[in-house]
N, C-alpha and C positions, 0 to 999 in steps of 0.2 A: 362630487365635483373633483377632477383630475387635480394635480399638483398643476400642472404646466397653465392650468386656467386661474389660479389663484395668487401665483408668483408675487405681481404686483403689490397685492395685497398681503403679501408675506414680507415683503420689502417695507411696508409701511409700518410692519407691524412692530419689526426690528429697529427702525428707524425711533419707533414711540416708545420703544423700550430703553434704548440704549439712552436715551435725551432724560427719559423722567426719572431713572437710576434708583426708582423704587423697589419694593418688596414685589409691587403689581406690574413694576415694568419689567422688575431681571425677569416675573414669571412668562411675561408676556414674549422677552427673547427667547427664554426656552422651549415658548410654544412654537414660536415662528421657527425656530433652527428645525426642530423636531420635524418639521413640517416638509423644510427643505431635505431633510436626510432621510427621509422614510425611504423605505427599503422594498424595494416593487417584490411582490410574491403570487405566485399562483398556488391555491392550495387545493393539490390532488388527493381524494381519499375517501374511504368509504364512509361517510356521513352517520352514523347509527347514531338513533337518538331513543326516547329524551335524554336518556343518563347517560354518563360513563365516557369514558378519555374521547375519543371522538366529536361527541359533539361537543365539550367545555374547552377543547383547542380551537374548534370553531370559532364559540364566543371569543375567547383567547384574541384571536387572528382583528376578525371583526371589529375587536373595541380597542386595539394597540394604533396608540396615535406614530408608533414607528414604523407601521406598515402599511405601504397601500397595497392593496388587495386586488389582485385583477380580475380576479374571477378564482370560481369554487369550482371544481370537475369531480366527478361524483363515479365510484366505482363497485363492483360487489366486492364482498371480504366477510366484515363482521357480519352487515344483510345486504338482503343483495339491495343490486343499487336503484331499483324503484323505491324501497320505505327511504333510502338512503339521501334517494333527490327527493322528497318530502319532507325531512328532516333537514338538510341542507337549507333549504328553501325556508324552513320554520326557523332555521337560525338566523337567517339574515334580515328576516320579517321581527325577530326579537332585538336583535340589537340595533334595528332601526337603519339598515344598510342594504337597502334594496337594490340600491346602484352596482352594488354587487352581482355579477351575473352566475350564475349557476350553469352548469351543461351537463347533461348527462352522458355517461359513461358505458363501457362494458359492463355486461352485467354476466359474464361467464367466465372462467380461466381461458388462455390459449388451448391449454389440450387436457388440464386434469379434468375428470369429470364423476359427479357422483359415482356413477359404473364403476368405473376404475377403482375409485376409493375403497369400495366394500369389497372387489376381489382383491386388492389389495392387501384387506385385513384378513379374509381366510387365509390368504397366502402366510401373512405375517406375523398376524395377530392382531388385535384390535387396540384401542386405547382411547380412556376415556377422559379427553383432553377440548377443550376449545377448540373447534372448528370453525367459525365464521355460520355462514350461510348455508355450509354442509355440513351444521348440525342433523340428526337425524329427527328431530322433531322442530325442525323450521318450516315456517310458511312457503305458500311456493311464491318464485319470484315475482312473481304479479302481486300479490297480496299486500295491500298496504292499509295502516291503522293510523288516526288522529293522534297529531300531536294535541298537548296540553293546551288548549283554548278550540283548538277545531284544525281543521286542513289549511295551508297556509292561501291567501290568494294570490301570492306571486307566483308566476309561473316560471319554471327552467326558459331557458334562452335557447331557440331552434338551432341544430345542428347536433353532432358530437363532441365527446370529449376532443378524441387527436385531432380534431381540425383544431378546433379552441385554441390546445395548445402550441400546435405548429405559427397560426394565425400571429396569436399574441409575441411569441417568444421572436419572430421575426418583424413583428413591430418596434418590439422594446430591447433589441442585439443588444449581448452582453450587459444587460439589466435586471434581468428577472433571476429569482432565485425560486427555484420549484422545490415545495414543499410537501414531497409525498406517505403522508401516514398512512399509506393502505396496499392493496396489493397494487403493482408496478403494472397491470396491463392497458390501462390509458396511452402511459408513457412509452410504455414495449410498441404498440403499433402506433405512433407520432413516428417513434423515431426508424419505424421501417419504412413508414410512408414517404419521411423528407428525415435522412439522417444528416443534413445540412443544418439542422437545428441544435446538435450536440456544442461543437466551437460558439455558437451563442448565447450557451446556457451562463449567465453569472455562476451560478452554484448550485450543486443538486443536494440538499437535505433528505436524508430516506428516514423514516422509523419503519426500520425492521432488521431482520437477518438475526443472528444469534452469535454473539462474540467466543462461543464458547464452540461452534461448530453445532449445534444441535436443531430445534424445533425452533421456527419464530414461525406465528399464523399467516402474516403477508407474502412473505416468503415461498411458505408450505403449499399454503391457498393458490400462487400460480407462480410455479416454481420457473417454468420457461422464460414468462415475462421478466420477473427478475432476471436470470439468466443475462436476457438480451438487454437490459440496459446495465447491470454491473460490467458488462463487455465493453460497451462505449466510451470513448475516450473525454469525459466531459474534463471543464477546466480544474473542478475542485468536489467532492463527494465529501457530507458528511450524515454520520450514519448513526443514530439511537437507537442500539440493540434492543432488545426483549429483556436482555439481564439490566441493566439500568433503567431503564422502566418499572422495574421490580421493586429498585431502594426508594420510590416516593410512591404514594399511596394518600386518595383521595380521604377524609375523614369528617366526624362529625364535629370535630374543634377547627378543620381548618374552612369548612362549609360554615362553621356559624362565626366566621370572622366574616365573611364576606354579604351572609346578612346583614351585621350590624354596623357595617360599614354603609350600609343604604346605598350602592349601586343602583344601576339600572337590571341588574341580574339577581335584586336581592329577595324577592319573592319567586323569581321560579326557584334560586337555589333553596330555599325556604320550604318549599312544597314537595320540590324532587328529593331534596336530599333528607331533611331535617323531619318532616312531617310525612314522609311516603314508608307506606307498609310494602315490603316487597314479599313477591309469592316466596312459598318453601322452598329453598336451594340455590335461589334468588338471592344479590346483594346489591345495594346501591354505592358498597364502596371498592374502590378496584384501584392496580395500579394506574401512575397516572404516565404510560409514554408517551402520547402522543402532545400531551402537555407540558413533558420535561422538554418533548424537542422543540416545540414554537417559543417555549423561555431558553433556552439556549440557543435559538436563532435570534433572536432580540438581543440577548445578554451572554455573548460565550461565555464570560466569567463566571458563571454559574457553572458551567463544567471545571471541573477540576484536575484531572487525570484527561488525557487522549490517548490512544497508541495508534501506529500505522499498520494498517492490516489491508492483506489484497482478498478481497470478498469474492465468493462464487455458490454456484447452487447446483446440488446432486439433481440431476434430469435423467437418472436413469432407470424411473422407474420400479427399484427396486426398494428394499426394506427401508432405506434412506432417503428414499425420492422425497425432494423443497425443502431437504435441513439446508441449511450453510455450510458452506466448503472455507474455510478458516487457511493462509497462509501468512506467514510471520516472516520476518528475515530476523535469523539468530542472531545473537547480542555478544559479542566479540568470538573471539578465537575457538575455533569447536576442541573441544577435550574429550577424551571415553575411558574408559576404564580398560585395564590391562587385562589379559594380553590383547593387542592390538591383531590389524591382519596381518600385519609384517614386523620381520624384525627393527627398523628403521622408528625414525619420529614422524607424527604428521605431516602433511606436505599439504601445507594449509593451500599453495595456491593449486594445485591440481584440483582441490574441493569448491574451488571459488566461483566454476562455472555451475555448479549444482545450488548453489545456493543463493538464485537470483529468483526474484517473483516469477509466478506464469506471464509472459510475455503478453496473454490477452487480455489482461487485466491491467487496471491503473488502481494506484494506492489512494486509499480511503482513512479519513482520520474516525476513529471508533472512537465513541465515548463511553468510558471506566467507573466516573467516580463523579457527582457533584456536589455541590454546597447546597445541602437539601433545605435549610431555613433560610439562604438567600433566592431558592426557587419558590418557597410557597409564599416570599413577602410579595414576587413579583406575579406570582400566578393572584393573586388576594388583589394585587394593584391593577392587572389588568382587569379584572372582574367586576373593579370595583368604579373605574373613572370615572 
């Protein structure tokens, strides 16, 4: 049930709280406030399930009383996006949030394509890295397998992703905060469809890109898409690299908190994590980005470090084609080492037009560093309510 339908009932509930000045009443205002402040989200992304950062930001999303959730848009990436909206679907049917609508998505890049990939690699050389769905021993995109208990029986919601989110985000102007863990091509064709919808965006969250300029998979996987929405002029961008992603890391001490905490999540975590033999080569424990980024949507505090960075992505094809394109603005007065080009001193302001962002670009707050025991108390909390 919507906020907007419950209001009343929110009101009352504050009302019983504030008058009884209990243990059970301040709880009862915290719930109500919570209720009032939830943070409207759409969450874009390739759904990969059972295990692994993908689907436990799901649950994440799903069982956070700070977020109402508008819907789930489902895309290829890690698989493509049929196991992906099956998977989607099985989380929402787990966490008892069916009201939640699903939509399915692209299920290709704008223009990389296997083909390209492997000429690619003669050209360049190969590498043997995380690909997504163009792994070389993935199923084909139609191909879909049982989640844990059976296939779900809620059904995706008729239409596409970009209408979805065109739909929504013009329902709820300067409300919604889109939250995309996966590759950006939902988003890329919304906003080619009705670029009217960027000025309305509350805030875009991306997990991906590479702080460091190099390889992030969402990115890589559809380098154009990215492209045309880091172009957009939205109101605020923030962005959870691949390198931060890296310093938290799912485990079997921080999985068997959240059994023993008796959740609603506490026997799948149990089965999946704790008691699953995975194949050879295979591991059920991974970093956790796409989880650092929905706990620092809920809680920036948990970030600790930010810097300003204008994000971009190599479309050219070449030995670099879908790294990140990294631009900085230097940190006080440029200095070089002697001998200079002239006899003379720097002429700082002659430099000063060379040292403004690319003009197509808007600045992005990058996340560096968090508070990784105040992210697994809240990852452990939402898992566990």
């Amino acid at each position: 049930m919507r906020l907007e339908r419950r209001r009343p009932t929110i009101l009352i509930a504050l009302l019983l709280g504030a008058l009884l000045g209990t243990a059970a009443g301040k709880a009862m205002v915290e719930e109500a406030s919570s209720e009032i402040s939830r943070v409207k989200v759409i969450a874009d992304q390739d759904s990969a399930g059972p295990h692994g950062t993908n689907f436990l930001s799901l649950l994440m999303l799903l069982n956070a009383r700070q977020i109402d959730l508008l819907g789930i848009t489902t895309v290829s990436g890690d698989q493509w996006v049929e196991p992906s909206t099956v998977f989607a679907l099985h989380a929402v049917e787990l966490a008892g949030r069916t009201d939640v609508p699903v939509v399915m998505g692209a299920e290709r890049p704008l223009l990389r394509t296997g083909r390209e990939l492997k000429l690619n690699e003669k050209l360049y050389g190969s590498f043997p890295n995380w690909r997504g769905s163009f792994n070389p021993d993935t199923p084909p995109p139609d191909y879909t397998w049982e989640p844990p208990g059976g296939y779900p029986k809620t059904k995706p919601r008729p239409g596409r992703a970009a209408e979805f989110l065109i739909e929504t985000i013009r329902t709820n102007p300067r409300e919604v905060v889109l939250y995309c863990a996966g590759p950006l091509t939902n988003l890329a064709l919304a906003v080619r469809m009705d670029p009217g919808i960027v000025p309305l965006v509350k805030a875009l969250y991306v997990m991906g890109a590479s702080s460091d300029g190099g390889f992030e998979l969402n990115w890589w996987w559809g380098p154009e898409a990215a492209a045309i929405v880091m172009r957009e002029r939205w109101r605020r961008i923030v962005v959870t690299t691949g390198e931060i992603g890296f310093k938290v890391s799912s485990s079997e001490q921080l999985m068997r908190r959240i059994v023993e905490a008796g959740g609603p999540f506490a026997d799948y975590v149990r089965s999946l994590y704790l008691e699953y033999e995975p194949y050879p080569g295979l591991s059920q424990w991974s970093a956790m980005w796409d989880e650092l980024a929905v706990a620092a949507l809920i809680d920036p505090s948990i970030i600790t470090e930010t810097r300003t960075m204008w994000l971009d992505v190599d479309i050219t094809h070449g030995p670099k084609y879908g790294h990140t394109v990294v631009w900085t603005r230097p940190r006080g007065e440029l200095s070089f080492f002697l001998p200079y080009s002239g006899p003379g001193p720097i002429d700082q302001s002659k430099w000063a037009e060379h040292l403004e962002p690319p003009a197509h670009l808007q600045p992005a707050e990058i996340q560096m560093e968090a508070d990784i025991e105040r992210f697994e108390d809240l990852f452990v909390k939402l898992m566990s309510q």
